[in-house]
mmCIF entry with sequence, helices, sheets and N, C-alpha, C, O atoms, coordinates in Angstrom:
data_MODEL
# 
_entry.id   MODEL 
# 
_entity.id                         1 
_entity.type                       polymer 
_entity.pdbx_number_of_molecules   1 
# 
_entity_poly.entity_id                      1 
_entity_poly.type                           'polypeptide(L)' 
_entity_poly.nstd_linkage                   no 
_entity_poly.nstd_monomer                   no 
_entity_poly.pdbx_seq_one_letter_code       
;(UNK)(UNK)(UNK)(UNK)(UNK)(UNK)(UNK)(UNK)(UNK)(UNK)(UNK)(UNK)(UNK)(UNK)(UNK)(UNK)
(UNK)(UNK)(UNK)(UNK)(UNK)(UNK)(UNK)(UNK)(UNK)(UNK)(UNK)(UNK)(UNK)(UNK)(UNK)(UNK)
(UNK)(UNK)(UNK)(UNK)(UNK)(UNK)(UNK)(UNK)(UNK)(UNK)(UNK)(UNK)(UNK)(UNK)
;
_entity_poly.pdbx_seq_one_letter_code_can   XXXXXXXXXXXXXXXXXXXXXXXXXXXXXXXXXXXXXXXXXXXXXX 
_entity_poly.pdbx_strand_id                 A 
# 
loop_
_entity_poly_seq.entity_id 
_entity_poly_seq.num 
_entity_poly_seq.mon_id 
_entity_poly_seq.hetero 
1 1  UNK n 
1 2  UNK n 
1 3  UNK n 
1 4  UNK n 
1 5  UNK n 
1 6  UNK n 
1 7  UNK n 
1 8  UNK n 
1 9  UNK n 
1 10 UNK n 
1 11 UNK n 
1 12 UNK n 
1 13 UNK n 
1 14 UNK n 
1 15 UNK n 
1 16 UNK n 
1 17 UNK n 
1 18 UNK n 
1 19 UNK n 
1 20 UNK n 
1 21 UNK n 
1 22 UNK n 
1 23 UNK n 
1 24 UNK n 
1 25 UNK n 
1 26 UNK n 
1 27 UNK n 
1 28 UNK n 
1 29 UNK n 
1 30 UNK n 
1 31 UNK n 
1 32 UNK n 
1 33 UNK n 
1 34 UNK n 
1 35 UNK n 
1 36 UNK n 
1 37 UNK n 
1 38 UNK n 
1 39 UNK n 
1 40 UNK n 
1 41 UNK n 
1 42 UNK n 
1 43 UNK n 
1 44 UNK n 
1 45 UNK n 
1 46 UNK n 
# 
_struct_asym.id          A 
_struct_asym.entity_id   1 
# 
_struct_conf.conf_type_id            HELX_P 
_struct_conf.id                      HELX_P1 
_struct_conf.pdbx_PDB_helix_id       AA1 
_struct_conf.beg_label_comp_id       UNK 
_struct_conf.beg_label_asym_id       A 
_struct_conf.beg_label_seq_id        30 
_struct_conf.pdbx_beg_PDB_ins_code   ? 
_struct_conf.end_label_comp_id       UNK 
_struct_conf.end_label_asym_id       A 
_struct_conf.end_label_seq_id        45 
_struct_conf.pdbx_end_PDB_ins_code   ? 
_struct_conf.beg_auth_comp_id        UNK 
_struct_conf.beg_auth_asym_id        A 
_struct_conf.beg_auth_seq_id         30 
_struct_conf.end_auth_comp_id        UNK 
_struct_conf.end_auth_asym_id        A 
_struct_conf.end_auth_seq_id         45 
_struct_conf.pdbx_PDB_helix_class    1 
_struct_conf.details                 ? 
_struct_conf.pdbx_PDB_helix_length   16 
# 
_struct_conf_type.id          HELX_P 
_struct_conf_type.criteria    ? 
_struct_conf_type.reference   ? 
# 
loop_
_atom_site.group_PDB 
_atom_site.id 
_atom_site.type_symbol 
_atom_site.label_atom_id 
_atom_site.label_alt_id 
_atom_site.label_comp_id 
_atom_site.label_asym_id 
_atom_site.label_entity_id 
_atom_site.label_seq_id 
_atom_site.pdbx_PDB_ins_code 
_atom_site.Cartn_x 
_atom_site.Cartn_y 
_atom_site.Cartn_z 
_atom_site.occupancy 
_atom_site.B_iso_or_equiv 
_atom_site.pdbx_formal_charge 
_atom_site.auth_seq_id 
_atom_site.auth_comp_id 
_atom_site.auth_asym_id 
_atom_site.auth_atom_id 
_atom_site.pdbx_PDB_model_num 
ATOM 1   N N  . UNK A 1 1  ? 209.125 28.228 62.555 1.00 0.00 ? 1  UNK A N  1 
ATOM 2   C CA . UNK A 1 1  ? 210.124 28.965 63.317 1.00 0.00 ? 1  UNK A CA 1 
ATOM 3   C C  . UNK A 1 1  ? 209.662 30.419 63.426 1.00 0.00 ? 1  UNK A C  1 
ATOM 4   O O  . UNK A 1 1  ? 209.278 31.078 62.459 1.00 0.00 ? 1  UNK A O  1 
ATOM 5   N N  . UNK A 1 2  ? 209.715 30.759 64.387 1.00 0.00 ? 2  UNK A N  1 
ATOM 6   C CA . UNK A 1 2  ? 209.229 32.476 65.004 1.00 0.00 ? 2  UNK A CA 1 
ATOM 7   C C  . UNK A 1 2  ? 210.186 33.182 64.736 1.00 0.00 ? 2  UNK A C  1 
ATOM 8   O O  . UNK A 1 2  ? 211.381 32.930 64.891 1.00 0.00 ? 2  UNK A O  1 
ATOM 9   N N  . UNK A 1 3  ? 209.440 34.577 64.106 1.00 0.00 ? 3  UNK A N  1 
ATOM 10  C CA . UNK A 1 3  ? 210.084 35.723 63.694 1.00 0.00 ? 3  UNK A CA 1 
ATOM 11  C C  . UNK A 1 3  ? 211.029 36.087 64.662 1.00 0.00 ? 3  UNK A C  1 
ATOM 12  O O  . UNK A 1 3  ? 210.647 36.092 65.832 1.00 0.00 ? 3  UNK A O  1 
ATOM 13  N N  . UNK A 1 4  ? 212.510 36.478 64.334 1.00 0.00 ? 4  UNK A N  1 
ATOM 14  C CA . UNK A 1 4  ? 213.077 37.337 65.639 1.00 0.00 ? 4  UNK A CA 1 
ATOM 15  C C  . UNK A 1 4  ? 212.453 38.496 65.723 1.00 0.00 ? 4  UNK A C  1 
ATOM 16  O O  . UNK A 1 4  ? 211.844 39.051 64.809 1.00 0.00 ? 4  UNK A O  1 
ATOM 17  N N  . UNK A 1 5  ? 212.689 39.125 67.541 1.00 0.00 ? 5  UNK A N  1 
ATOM 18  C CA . UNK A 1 5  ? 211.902 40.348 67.819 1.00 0.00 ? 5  UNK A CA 1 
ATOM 19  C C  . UNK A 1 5  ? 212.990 41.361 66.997 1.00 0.00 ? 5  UNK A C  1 
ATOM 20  O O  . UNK A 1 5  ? 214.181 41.114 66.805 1.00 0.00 ? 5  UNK A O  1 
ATOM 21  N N  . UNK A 1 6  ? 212.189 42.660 66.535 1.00 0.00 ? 6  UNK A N  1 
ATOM 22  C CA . UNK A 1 6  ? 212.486 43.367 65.904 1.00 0.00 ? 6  UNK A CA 1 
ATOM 23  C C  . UNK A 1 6  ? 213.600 44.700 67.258 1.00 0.00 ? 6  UNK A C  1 
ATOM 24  O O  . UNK A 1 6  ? 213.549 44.864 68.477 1.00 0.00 ? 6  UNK A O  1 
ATOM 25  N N  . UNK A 1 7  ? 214.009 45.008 66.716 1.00 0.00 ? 7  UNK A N  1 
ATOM 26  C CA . UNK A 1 7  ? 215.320 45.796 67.605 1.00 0.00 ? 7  UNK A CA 1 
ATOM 27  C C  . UNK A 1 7  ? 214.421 47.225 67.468 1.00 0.00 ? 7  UNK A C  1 
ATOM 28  O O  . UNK A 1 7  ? 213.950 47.585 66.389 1.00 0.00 ? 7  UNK A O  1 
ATOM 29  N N  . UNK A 1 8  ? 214.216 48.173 69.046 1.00 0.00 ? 8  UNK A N  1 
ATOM 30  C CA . UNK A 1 8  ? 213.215 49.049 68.998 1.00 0.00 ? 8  UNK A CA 1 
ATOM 31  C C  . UNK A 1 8  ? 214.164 50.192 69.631 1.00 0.00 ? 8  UNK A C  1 
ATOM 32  O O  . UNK A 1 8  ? 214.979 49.879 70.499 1.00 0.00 ? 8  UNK A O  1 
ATOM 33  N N  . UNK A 1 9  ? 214.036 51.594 69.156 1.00 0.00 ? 9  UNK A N  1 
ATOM 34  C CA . UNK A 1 9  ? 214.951 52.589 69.877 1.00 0.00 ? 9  UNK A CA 1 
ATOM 35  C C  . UNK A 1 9  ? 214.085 53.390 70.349 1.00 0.00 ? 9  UNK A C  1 
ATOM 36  O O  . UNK A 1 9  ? 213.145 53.560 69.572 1.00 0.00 ? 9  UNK A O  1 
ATOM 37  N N  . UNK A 1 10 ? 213.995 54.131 71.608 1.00 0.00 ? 10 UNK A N  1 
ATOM 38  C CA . UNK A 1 10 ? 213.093 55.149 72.127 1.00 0.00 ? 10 UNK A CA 1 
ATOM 39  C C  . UNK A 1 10 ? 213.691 56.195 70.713 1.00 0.00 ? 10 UNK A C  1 
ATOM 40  O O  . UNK A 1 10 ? 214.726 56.429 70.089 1.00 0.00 ? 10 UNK A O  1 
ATOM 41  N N  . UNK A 1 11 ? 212.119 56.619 70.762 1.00 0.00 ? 11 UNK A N  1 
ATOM 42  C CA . UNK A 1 11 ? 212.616 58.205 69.533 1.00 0.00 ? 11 UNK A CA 1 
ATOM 43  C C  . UNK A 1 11 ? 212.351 58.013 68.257 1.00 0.00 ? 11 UNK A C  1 
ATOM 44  O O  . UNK A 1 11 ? 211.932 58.841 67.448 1.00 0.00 ? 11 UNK A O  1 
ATOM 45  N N  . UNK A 1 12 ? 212.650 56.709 68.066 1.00 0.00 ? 12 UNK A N  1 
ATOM 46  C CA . UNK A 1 12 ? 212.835 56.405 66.500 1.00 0.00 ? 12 UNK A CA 1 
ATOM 47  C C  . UNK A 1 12 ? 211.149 55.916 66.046 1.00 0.00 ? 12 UNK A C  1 
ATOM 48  O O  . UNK A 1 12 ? 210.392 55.120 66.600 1.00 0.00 ? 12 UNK A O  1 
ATOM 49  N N  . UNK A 1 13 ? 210.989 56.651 64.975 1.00 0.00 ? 13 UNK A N  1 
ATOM 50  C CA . UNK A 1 13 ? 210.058 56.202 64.126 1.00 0.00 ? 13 UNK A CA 1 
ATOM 51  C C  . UNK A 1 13 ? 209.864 54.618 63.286 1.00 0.00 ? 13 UNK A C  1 
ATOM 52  O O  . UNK A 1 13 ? 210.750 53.865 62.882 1.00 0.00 ? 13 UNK A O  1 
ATOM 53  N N  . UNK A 1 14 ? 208.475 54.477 63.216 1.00 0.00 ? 14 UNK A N  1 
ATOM 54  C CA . UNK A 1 14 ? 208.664 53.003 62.674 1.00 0.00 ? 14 UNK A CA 1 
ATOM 55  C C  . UNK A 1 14 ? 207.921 53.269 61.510 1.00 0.00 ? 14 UNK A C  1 
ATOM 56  O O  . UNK A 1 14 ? 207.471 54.388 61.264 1.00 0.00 ? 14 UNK A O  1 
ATOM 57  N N  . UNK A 1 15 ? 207.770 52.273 60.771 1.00 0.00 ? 15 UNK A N  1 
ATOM 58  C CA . UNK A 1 15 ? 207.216 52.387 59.597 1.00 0.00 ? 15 UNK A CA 1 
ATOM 59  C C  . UNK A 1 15 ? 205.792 50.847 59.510 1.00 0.00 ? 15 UNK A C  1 
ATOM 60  O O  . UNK A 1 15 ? 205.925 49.647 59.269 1.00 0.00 ? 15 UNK A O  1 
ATOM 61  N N  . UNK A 1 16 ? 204.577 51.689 59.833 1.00 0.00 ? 16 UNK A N  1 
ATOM 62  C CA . UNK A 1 16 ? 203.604 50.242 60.225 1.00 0.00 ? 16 UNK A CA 1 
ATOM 63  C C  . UNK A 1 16 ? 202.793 50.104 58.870 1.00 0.00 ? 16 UNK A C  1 
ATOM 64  O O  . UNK A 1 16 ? 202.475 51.121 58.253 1.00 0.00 ? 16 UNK A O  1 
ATOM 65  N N  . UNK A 1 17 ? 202.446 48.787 58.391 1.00 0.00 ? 17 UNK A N  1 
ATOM 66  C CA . UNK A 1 17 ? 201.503 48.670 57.151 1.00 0.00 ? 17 UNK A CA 1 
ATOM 67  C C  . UNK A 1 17 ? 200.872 47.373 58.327 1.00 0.00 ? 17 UNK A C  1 
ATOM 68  O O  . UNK A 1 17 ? 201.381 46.591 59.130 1.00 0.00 ? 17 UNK A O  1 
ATOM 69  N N  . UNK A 1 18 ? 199.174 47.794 57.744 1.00 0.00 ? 18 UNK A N  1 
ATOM 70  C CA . UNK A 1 18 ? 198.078 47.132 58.174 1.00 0.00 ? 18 UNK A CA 1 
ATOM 71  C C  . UNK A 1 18 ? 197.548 46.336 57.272 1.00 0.00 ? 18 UNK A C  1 
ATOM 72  O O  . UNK A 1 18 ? 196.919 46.745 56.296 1.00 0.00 ? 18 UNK A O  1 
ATOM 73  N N  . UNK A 1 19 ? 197.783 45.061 57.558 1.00 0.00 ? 19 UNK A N  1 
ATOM 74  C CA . UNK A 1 19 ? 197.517 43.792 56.048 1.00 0.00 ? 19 UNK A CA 1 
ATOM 75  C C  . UNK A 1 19 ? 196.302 42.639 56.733 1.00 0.00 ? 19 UNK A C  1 
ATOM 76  O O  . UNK A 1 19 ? 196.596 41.804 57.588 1.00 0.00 ? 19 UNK A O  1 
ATOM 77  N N  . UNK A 1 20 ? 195.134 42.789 56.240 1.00 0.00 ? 20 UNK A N  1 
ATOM 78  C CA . UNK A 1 20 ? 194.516 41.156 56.502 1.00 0.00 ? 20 UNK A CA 1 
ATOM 79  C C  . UNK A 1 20 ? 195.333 40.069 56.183 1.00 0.00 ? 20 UNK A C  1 
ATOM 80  O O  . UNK A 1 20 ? 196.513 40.098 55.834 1.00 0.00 ? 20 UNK A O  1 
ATOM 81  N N  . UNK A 1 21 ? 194.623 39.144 56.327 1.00 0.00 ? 21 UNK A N  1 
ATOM 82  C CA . UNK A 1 21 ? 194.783 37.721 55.731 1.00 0.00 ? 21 UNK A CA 1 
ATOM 83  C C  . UNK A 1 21 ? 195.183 37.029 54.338 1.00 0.00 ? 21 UNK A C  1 
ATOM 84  O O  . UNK A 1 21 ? 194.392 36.643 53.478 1.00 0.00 ? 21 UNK A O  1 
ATOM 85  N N  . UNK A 1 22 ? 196.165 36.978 54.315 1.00 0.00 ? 22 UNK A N  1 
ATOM 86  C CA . UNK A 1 22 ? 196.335 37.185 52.282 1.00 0.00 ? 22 UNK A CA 1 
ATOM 87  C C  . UNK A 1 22 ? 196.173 38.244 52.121 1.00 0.00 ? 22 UNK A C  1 
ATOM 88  O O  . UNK A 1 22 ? 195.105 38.315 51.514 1.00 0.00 ? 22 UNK A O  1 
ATOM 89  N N  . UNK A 1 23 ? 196.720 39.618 52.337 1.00 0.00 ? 23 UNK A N  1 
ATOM 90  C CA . UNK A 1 23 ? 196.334 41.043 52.334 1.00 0.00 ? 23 UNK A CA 1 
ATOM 91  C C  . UNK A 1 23 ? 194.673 40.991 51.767 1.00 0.00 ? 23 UNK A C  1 
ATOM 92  O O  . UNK A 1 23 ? 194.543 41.873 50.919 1.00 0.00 ? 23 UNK A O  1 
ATOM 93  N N  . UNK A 1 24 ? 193.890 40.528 51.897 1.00 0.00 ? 24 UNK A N  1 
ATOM 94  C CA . UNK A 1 24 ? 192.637 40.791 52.562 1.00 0.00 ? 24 UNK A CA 1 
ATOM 95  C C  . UNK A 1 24 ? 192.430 42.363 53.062 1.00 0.00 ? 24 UNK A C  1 
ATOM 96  O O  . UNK A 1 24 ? 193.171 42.992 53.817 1.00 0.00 ? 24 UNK A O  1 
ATOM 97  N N  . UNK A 1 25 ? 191.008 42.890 52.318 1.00 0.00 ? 25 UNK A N  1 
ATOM 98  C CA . UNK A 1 25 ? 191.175 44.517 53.393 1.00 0.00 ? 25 UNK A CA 1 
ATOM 99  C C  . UNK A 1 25 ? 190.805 44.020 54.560 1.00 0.00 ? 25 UNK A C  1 
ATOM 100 O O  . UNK A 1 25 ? 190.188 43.015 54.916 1.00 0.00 ? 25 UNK A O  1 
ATOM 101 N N  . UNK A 1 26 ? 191.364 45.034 55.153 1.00 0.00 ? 26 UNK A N  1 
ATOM 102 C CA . UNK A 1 26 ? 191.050 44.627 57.236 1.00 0.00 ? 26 UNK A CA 1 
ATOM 103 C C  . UNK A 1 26 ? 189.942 45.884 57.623 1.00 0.00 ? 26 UNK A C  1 
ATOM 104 O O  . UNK A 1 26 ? 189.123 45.804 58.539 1.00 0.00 ? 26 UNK A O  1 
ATOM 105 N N  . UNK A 1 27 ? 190.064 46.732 56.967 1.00 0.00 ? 27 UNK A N  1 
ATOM 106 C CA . UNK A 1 27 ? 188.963 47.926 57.175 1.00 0.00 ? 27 UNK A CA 1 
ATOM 107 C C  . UNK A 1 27 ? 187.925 47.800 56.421 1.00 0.00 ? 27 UNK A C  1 
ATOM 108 O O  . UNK A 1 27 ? 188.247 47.723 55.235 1.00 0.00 ? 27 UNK A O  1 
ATOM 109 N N  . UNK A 1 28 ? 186.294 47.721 56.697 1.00 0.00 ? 28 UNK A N  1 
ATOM 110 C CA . UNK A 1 28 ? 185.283 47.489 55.710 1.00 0.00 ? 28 UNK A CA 1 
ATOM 111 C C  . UNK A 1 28 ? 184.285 48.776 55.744 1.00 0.00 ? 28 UNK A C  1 
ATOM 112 O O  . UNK A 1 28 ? 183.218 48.815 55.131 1.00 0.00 ? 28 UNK A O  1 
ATOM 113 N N  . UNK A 1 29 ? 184.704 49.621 56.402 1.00 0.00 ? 29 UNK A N  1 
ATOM 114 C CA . UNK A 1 29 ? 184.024 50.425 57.029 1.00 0.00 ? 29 UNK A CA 1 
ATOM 115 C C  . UNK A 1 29 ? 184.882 51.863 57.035 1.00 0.00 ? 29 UNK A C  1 
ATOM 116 O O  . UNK A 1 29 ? 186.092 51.795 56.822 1.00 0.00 ? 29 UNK A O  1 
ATOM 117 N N  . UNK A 1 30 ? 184.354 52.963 57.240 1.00 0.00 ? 30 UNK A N  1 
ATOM 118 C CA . UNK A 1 30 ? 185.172 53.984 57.688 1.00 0.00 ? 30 UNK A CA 1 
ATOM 119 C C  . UNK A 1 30 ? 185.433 54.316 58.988 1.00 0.00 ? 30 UNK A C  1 
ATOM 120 O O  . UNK A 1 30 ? 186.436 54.931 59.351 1.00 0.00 ? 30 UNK A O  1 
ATOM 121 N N  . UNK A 1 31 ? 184.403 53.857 59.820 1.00 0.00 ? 31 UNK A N  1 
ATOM 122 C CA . UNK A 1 31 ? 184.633 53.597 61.203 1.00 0.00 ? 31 UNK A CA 1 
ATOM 123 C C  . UNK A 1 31 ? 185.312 53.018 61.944 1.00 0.00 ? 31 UNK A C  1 
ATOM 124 O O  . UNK A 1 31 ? 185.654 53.435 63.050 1.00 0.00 ? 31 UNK A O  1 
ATOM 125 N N  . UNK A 1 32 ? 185.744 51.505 61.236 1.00 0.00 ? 32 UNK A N  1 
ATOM 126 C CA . UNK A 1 32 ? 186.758 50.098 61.490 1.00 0.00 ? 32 UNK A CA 1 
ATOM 127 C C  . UNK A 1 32 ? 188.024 51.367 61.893 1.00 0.00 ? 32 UNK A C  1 
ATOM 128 O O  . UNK A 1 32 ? 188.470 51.555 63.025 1.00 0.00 ? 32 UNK A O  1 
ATOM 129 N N  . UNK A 1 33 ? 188.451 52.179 60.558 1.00 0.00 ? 33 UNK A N  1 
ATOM 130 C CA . UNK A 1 33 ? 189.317 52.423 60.268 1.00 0.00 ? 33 UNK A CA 1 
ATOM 131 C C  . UNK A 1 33 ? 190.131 53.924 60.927 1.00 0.00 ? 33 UNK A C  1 
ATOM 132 O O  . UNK A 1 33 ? 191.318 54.246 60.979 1.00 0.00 ? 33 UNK A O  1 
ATOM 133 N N  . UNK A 1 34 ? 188.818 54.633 61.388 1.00 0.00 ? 34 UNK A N  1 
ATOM 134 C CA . UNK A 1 34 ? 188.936 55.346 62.246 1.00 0.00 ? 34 UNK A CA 1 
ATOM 135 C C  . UNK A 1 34 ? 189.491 54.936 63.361 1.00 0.00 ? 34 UNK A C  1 
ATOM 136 O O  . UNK A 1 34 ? 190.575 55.232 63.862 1.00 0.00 ? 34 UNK A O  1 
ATOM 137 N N  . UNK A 1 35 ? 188.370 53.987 63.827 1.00 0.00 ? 35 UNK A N  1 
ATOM 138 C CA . UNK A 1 35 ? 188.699 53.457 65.601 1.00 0.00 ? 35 UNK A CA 1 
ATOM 139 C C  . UNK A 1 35 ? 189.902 52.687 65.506 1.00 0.00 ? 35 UNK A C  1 
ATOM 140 O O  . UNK A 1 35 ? 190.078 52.045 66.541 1.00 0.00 ? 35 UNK A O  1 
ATOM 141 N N  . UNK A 1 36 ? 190.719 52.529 64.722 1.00 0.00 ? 36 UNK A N  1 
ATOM 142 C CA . UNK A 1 36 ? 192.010 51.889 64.304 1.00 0.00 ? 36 UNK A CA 1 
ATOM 143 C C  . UNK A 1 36 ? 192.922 52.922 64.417 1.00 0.00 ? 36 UNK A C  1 
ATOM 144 O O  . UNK A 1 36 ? 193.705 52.777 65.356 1.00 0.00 ? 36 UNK A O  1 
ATOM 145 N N  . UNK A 1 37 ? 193.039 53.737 63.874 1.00 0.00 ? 37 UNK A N  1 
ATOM 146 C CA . UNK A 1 37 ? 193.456 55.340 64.293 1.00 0.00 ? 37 UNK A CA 1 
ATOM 147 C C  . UNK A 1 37 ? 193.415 55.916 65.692 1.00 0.00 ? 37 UNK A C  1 
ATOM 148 O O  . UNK A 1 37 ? 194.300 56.023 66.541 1.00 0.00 ? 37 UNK A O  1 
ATOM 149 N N  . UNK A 1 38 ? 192.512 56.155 65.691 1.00 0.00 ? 38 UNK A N  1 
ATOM 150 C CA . UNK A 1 38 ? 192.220 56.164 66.986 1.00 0.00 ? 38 UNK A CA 1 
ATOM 151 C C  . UNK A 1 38 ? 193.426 55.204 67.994 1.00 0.00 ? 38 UNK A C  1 
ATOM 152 O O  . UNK A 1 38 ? 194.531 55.696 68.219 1.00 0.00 ? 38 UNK A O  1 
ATOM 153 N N  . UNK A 1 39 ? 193.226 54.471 68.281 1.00 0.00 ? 39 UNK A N  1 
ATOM 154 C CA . UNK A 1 39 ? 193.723 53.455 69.037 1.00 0.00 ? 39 UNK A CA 1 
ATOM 155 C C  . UNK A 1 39 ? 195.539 53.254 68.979 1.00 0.00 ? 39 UNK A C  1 
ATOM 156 O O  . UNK A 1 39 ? 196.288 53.110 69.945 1.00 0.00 ? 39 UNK A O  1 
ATOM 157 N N  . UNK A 1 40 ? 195.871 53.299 67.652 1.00 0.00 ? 40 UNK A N  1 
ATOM 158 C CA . UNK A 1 40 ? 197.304 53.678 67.463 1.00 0.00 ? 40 UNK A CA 1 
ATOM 159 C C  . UNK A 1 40 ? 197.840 54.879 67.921 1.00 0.00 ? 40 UNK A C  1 
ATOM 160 O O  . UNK A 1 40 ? 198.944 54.949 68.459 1.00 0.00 ? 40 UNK A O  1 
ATOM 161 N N  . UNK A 1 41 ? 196.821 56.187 67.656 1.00 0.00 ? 41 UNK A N  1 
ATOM 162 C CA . UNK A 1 41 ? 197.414 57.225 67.712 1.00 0.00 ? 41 UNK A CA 1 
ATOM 163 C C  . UNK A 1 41 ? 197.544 57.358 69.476 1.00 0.00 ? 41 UNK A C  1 
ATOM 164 O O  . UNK A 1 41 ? 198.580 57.877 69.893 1.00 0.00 ? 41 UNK A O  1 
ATOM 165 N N  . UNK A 1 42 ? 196.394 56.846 70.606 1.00 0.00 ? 42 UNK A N  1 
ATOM 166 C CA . UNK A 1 42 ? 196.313 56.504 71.949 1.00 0.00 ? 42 UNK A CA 1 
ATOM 167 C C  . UNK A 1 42 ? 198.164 55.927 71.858 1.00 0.00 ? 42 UNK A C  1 
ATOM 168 O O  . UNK A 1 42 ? 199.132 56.678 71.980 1.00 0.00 ? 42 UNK A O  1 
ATOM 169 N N  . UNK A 1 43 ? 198.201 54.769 71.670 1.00 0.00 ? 43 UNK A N  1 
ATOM 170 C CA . UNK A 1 43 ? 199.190 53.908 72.269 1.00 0.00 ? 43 UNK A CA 1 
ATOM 171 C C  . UNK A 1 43 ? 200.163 54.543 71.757 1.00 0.00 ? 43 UNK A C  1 
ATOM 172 O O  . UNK A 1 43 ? 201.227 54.036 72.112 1.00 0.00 ? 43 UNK A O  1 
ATOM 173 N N  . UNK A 1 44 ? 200.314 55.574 70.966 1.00 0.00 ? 44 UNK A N  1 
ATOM 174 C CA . UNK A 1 44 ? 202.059 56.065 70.227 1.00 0.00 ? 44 UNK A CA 1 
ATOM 175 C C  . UNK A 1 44 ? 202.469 57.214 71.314 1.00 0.00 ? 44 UNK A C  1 
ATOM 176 O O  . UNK A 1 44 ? 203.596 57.594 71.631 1.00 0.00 ? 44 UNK A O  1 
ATOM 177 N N  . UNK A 1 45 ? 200.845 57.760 71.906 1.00 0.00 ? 45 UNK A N  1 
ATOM 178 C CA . UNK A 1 45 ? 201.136 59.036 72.726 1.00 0.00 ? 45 UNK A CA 1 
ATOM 179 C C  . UNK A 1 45 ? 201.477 58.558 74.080 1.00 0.00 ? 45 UNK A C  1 
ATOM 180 O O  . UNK A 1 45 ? 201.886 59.360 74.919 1.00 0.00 ? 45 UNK A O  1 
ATOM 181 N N  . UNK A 1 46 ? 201.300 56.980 74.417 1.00 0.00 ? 46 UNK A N  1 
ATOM 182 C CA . UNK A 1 46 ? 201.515 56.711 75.716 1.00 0.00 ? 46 UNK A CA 1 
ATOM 183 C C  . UNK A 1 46 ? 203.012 56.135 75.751 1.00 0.00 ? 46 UNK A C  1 
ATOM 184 O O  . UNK A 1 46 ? 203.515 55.789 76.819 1.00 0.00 ? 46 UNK A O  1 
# 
C-alpha cells in the first residue's frame, strides 16, 4: 500500500534526510555530495 502524499504549503520549510538502501551511505565521494547540493539548492530556488 502507497504512502499518502504528504500535505505541502508554499513558504513552509521542510525538513529532508537523504538515506540509501537500508540507510546505506548514498554519498561515496565529496563530489556525489556536492552535486547533490547543488541540485537541491537549483530546485528550492525554482
Amino acid at each position: 500500500m502507497p504512502r499518502r502524499a504528504r500535505i505541502t504549503s508554499a513558504g513552509v520549510p521542510h525538513h529532508v534526510v537523504q538515506r540509501g538502501h537500508n540507510r546505506e551511505a548514498t554519498f561515496f565521494a565529496d563530489e556525489d555530495y556536492f552535486a547533490y547540493r547543488h541540485s537541491l539548492k537549483e530546485g528550492a530556488q525554482r
